[in-house]
Structure formats: C-alpha cells, structure tokens
C-alpha positions in Angstrom: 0.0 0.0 0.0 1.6 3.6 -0.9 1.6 5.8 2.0 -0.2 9.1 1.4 2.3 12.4 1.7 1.1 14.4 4.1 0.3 17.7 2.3 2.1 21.1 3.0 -0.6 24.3 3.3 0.9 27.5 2.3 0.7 30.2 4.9 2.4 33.8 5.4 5.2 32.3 7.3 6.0 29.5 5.0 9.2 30.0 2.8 9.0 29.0 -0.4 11.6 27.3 -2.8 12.4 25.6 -6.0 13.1 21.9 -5.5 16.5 20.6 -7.7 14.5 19.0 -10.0 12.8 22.1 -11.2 14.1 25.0 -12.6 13.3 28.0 -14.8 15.0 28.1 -18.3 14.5 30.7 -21.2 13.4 29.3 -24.4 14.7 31.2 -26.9 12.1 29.6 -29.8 9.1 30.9 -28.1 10.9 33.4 -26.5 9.4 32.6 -23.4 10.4 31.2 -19.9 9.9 27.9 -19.4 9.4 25.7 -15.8 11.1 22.5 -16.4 10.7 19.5 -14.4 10.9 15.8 -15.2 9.0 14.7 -17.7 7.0 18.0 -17.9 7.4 21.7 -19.2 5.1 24.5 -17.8 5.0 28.3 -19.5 3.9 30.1 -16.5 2.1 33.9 -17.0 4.6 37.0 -16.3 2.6 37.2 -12.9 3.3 33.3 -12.3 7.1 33.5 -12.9 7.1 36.6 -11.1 6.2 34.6 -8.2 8.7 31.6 -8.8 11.8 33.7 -8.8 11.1 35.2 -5.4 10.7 31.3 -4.5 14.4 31.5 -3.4 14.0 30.0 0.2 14.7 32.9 2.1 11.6 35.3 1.8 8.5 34.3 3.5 4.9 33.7 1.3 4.3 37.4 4.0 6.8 39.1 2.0 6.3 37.9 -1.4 2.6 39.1 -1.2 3.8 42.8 0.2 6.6 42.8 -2.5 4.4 42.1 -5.2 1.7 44.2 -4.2 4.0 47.2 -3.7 5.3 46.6 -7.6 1.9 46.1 -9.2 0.3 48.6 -7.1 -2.4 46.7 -5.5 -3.6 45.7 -2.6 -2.2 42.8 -0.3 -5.5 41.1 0.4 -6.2 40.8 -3.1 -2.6 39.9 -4.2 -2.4 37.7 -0.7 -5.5 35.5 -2.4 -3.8 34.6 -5.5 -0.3 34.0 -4.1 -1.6 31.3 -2.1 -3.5 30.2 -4.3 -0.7 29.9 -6.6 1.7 28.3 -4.4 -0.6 25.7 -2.6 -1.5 24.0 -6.5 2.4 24.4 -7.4 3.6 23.1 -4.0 0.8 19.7 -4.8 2.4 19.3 -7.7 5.7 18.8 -6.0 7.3 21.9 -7.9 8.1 23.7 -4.9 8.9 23.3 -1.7 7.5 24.5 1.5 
C-alpha cells in the first residue's frame, strides 16, 4: 500500500523554494520562460514567474505578497488570495517546496 504524503498548506510564514529537480529556463524559440521538471514543461504567465523567482527559500509567502503588491500597485489582500492560491497547486504538484 503507498503511503499518502502528508500535504504542506501554504501560509504567510511558509518560505517558499524551488526543488532541484525544477528550474526556470529561457526558451529562446518561443521566446518565453519555461518551468522544467521531469518529464514535464510548464509556461507560467509574467505574474506566475514573477512569483517563482522570489521562491528563493529565504523570503516568506508574507513578504512575497507585500513585495508584489508594492510593484503592481495593488492591494495585499487581493494579491495575498492569488499568491496562495498559486503556491498551494504548485507546492501539490511537487514543484516547490514549503
């Protein structure tokens, strides 16, 4: 029987990160950015890679929401939402780490 993993809920405090086995690589074809992991390729949004590269295991999900708000001019409850959102899917898809 497999054992069930235990899964990771993103909150403020959590610090996200890239795991090795995913990284972000320019694609000069498409001219585009590119998530690669095994056996799959994503093409996040600008928002969505905006994200990822502030996934560098020292900021906290708190100050990812307050510096994205801050440059897209919004407001942190609204950007707070999404960021979450965001993070909880890619971290249950095992392409980053909490």
């Amino acid at each position: 029987m497999m054992a069930l993993r235990e899964r990771t809920l993103v909150s403020p405090r959590s610090v996200p990160s890239l795991p090795k086995h995913v990284r972000i690589q320019y694609d000069p074809v498409r001219q585009a950015f590119a998530v690669l992991s095994p056996e799959k390729v994503f093409w996040p949004n600008d928002i969505s890679l905006d994200i990822l590269r502030r996934c560098d295991g020292r900021a906290t999900v708190g100050h990812i929401i307050a510096e994205l708000a801050a440059d897209y001019d919004a407001e942190q409850e609204a950007v707070a939402a999404d960021v979450i959102a965001f993070l909880q899917e890619w971290s249950d898809k095992l392409l980053v780490k909490l």
